[in-house]
C-alpha positions as CSV (number, residue, x, y, z in Angstrom):
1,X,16.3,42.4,61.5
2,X,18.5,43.8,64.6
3,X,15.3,44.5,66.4
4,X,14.7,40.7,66.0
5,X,17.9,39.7,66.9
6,X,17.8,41.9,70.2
7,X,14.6,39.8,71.3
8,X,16.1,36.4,70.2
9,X,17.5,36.0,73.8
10,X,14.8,36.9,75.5
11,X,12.7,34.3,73.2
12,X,14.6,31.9,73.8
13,X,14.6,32.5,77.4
14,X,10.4,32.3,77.6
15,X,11.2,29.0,75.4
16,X,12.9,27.1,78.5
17,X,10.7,28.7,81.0
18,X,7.8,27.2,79.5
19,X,9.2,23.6,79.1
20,X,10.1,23.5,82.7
21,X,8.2,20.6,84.3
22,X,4.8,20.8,85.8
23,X,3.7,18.7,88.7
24,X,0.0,18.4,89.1
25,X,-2.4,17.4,92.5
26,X,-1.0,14.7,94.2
27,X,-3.7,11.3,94.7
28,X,-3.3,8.4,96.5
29,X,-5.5,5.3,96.2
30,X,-7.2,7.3,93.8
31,X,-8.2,10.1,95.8
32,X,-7.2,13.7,95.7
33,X,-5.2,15.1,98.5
34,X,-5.8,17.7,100.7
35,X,-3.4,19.3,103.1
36,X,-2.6,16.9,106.0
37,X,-5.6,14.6,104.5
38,X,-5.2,10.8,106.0
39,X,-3.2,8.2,103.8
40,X,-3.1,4.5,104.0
41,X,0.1,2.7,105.2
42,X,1.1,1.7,101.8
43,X,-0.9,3.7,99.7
44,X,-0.7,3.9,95.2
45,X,0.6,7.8,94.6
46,X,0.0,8.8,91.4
47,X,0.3,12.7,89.8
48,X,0.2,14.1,86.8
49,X,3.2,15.4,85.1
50,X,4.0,16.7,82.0
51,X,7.5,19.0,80.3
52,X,6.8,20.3,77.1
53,X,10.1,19.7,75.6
54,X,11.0,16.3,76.8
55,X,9.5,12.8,77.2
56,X,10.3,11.9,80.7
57,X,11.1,8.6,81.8
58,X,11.0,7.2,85.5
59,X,14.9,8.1,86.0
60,X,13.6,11.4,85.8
61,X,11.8,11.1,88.7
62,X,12.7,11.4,93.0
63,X,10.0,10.4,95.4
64,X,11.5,10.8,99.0
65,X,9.7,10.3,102.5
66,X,10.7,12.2,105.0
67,X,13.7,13.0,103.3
68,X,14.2,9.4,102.7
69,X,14.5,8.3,98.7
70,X,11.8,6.0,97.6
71,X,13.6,2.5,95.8
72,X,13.7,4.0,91.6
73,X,12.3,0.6,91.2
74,X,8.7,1.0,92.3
75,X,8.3,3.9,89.9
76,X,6.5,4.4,86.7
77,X,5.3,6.9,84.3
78,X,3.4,6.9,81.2
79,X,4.0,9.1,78.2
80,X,0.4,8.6,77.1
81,X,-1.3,9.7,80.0
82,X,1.6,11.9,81.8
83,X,0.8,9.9,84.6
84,X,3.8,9.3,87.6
85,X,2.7,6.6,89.4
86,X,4.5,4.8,92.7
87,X,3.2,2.0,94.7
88,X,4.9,2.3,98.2
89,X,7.4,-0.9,98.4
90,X,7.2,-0.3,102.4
91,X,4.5,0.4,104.9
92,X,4.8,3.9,106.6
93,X,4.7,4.5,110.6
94,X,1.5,6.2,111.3
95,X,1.8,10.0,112.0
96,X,2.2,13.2,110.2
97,X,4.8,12.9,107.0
98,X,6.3,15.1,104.4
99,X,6.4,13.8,100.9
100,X,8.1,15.2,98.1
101,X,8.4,14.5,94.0
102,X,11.3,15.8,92.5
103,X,11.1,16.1,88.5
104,X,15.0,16.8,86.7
105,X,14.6,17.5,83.3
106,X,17.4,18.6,80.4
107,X,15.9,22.3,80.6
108,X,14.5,22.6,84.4
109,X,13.2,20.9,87.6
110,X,10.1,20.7,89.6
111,X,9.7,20.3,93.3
112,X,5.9,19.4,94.7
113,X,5.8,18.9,98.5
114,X,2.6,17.8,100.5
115,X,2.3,16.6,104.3
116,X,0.1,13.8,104.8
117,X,-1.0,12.1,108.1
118,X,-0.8,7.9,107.7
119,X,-3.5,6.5,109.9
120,X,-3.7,3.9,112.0
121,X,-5.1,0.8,111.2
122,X,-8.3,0.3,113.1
123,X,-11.6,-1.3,111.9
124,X,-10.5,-3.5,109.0
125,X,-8.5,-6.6,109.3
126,X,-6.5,-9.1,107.7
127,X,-6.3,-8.9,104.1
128,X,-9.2,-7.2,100.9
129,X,-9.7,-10.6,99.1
130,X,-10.8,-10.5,95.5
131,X,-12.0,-13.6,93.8
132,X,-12.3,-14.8,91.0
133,X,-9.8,-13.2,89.1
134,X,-10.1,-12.9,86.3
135,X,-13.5,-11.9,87.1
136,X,-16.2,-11.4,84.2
137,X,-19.5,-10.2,85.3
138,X,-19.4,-10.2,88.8
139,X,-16.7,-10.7,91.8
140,X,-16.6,-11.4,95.2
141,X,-15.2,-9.1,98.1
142,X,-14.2,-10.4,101.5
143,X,-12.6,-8.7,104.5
144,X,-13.1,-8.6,108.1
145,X,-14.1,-6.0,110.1
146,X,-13.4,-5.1,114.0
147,X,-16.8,-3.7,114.6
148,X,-19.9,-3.1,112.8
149,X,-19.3,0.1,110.7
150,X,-20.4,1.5,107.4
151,X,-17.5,1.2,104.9
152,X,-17.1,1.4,101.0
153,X,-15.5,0.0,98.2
154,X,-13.8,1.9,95.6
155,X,-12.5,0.5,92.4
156,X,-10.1,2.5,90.5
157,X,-8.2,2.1,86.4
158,X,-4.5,2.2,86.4
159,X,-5.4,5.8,85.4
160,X,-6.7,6.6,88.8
161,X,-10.0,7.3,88.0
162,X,-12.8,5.6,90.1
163,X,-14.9,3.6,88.1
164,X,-17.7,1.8,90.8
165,X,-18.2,2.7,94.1
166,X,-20.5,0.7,96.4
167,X,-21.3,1.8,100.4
168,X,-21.7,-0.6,102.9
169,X,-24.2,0.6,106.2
170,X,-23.6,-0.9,109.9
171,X,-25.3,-3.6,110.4
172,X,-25.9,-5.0,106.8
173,X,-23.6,-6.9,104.7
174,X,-20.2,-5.6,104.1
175,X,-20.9,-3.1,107.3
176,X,-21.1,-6.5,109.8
177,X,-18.7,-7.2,112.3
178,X,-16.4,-9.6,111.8
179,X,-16.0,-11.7,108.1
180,X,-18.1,-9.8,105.4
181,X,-18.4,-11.3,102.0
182,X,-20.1,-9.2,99.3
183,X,-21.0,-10.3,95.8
184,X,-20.5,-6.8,93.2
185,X,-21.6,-6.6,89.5
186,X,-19.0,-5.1,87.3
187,X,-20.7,-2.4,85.8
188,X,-19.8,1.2,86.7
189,X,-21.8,4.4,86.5
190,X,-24.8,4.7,84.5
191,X,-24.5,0.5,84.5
192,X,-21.7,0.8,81.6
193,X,-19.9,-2.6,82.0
194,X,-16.1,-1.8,83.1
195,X,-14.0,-3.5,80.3
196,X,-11.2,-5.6,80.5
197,X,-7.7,-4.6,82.5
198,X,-6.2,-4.3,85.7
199,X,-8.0,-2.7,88.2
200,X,-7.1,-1.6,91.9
201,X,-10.0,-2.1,94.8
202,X,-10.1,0.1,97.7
203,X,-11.8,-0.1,101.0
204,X,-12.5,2.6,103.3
205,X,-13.9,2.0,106.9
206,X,-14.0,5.0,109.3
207,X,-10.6,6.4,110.1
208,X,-8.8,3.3,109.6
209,X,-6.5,2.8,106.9
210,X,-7.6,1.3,103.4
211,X,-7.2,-1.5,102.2
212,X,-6.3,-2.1,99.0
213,X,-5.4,-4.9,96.2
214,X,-5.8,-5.3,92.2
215,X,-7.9,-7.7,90.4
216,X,-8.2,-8.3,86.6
217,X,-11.4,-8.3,84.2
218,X,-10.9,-10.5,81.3
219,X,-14.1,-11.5,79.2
């Protein structure tokens, strides 16, 4: 019994220790980061998170920008996937920027730090335009493009996880210079039909920063 009691402390202590917080790879627009990878302007972050001892809610959370605190507003977090998730309310300068999650927690804290490079926004202009939406079966995709240029759309879950991916070559539709309207069937890999939700479309051209917007299926 007093050898038991003599270890109490220090089981105690390896109790708190594991239910500090863990912050996992950052991703934004769906895509894994690497060091001093290229961001969009206004890129979707999302990470995983998870504390052992504690349901965490978005107050939990700090999201600064070059030291600068992300609005509390624009964050969100979900106890069923232990997903943190920020849509950028503003659109960063292009160059190199340090970004940092901070997790506070009743029994510890967790600090991630990445630096990211926003890119400039060259090749793609105006606005990704989605229609219809709803969409069912299929939906339209129309952007413009500076130049002729291979590019690709991604479309991601609220989970992050790319569901359909389609490429686009120079010279052929959704690769043309200037207005490009595609027409893409909702079915993801192996053809399994993506089911109804809100999705978020990406497109890449290049080096020039994405373009992104969300749609919904509803059948």
């Amino acid at each position: 019994m007093l050898y038991l009691r003599r270890l109490l402390p220090w089981i105690l202590s390896f109790s708190v220790l594991l239910a500090i917080p863990v912050i996992g790879d950052f991703y934004f627009d769906g895509q894994a980061h690497v060091s001093e990878g290229i961001i969009g302007s206004r890129p979707v972050l999302t990470a995983p998170v998870t504390d052992n001892m504690e349901i965490l809610q978005p107050a939990n959370f700090m999201l600064l920008i070059d030291g600068v605190q992300v609005d509390r507003n624009s964050y969100e977090y979900s106890i069923v996937t232990g997903m943190f998730r920020c849509a950028l309310p503003f659109t960063l300068e292009p160059g190199r920027r340090e970004i940092e999650l901070r997790v506070q927690a009743v029994y510890g804290s967790a600090v991630k730090t990445v630096f990211a490079n926003v890119a400039e926004t060259r090749g793609v202009t105006g606005e990704l335009i989605l229609f219809p939406s709803p969409a069912t079966d299929n939906i339209n995709v129309s952007y413009e493009l500076k130049s002729a240029q291979n590019a690709s759309l991604m479309i991601y879950n609220l989970n992050g996880q790319m569901v359909l991916r389609r490429d686009f070559n120079m010279n052929q539709p959704g690769g043309s210079a200037g207005y490009n309207q595609v027409n893409i069937e909702l079915r993801g890999y192996g053809g399994r039909v993506l089911g109804n939700g809100v999705y978020i479309a990406v497109l890449r051209s290049g080096n020039s920063a994405p373009l992104r917007t969300r749609f919904i299926i509803l059948r």
